[in-house]
N, C-alpha and C positions, 0 to 999 in steps of 0.2 A: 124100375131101376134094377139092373141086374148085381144081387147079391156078388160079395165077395169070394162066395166058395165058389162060384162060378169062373173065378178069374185068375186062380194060382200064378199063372202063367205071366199075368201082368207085374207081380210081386216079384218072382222070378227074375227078370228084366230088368226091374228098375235096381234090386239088389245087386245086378251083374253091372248094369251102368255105374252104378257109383263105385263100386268096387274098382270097376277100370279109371274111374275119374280119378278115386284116390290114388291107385298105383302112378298114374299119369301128373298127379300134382308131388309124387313122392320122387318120380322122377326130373319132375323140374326144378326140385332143389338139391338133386345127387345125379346130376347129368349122366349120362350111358358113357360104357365103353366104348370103344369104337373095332370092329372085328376090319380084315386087311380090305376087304368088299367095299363098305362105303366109306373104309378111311381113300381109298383110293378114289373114290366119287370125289370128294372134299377135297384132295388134291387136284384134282382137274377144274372143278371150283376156283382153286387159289390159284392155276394157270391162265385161266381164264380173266380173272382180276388182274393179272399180273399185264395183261396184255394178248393173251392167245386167245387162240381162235375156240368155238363153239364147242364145246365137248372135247377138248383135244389137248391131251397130255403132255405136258412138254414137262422132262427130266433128264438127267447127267445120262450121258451115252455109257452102258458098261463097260466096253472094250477101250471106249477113251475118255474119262471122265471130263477131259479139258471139251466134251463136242457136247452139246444136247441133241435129245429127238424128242421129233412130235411123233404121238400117235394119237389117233382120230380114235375115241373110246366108245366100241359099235357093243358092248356087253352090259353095260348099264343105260338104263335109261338116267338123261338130264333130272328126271324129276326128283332122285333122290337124295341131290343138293341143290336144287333149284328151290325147293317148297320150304326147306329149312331157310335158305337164304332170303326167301319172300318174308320170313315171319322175324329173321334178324335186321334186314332193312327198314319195316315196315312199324315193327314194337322197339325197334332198336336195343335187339335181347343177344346175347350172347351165342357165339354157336349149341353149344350144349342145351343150353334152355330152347331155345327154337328146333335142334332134335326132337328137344321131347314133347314140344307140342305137337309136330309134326309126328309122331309115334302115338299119342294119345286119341289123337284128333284119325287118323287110319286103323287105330285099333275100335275106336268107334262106328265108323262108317264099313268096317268089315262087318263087323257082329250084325249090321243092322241088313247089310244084303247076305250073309249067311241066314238069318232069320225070316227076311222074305224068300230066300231059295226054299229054303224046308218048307214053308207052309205054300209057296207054288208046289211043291212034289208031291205034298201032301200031306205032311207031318202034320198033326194037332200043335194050335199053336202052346199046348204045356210041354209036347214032346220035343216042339221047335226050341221052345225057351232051357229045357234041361238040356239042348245038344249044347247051347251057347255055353252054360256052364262047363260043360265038360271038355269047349276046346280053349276056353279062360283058363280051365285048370292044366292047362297043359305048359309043359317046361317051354317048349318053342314060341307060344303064344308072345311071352312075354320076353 
């Protein structure tokens, strides 16, 4: 059975998962803000509910407000109101709350293939497990 000093790197880990799980259960009862990038996913979401077409924005025309236009939104991908929408249909959870599962649940699944990149490159995995820390600690991360 290999001792604990052998394993830093596993404590490491599991300290950085909970830590994201807590931020991720703190976000789902203080929903995010939303920046103009995927408020405007979210409207094309609500166009699309509305009756429009696949990805495809339809808003008040500027030059004539009495005209709308579509536009076909080729700059975001669907999936970043589509995965929220799966988990507000599905749990029948609020947009905000289905954000932030969908934010917890991709801040998870990142760390885990940044931590299998590093130790394919070659990092030792204690070296693998301190990068994670350090890009947790990072302002953007979150």
């Amino acid at each position: 059975m290999p001792s604990q000093k052998n394993n830093p790197h596993k404590i490491i880990l599991i300290i950085t998962g909970i830590a994201v799980l807590i931020m991720g259960v703190v976000l789902f009862f203080i929903p995010p803000a939303l920046f103009p990038d995927p408020a405007n996913g979210f409207n094309v979401l609500r166009s699309m509910r509305l009756g429009g077409g696949f990805n495809v924005l339809t808003a008040p025309d500027q030059d004539d407000i009495s005209q709308n236009y579509s536009e076909f939104v080729t700059w975001w991908s669907p999936g970043q109101y589509l995965v929220p929408y799966f988990f507000k249909l599905v749990a029948g959870l609020n947009t905000g709350q289905a954000m932030a599962i969908t934010v917890a649940l991709a801040q998870l699944c990142g760390l885990a293939g940044f931590y299998s990149f590093f130790k394919k490159i070659g990092f030792t995995p204690f070296i693998a497990a301190v990068s994670l820390v350090f890009i947790v600690c990072q302002l953007a991360f979150f």
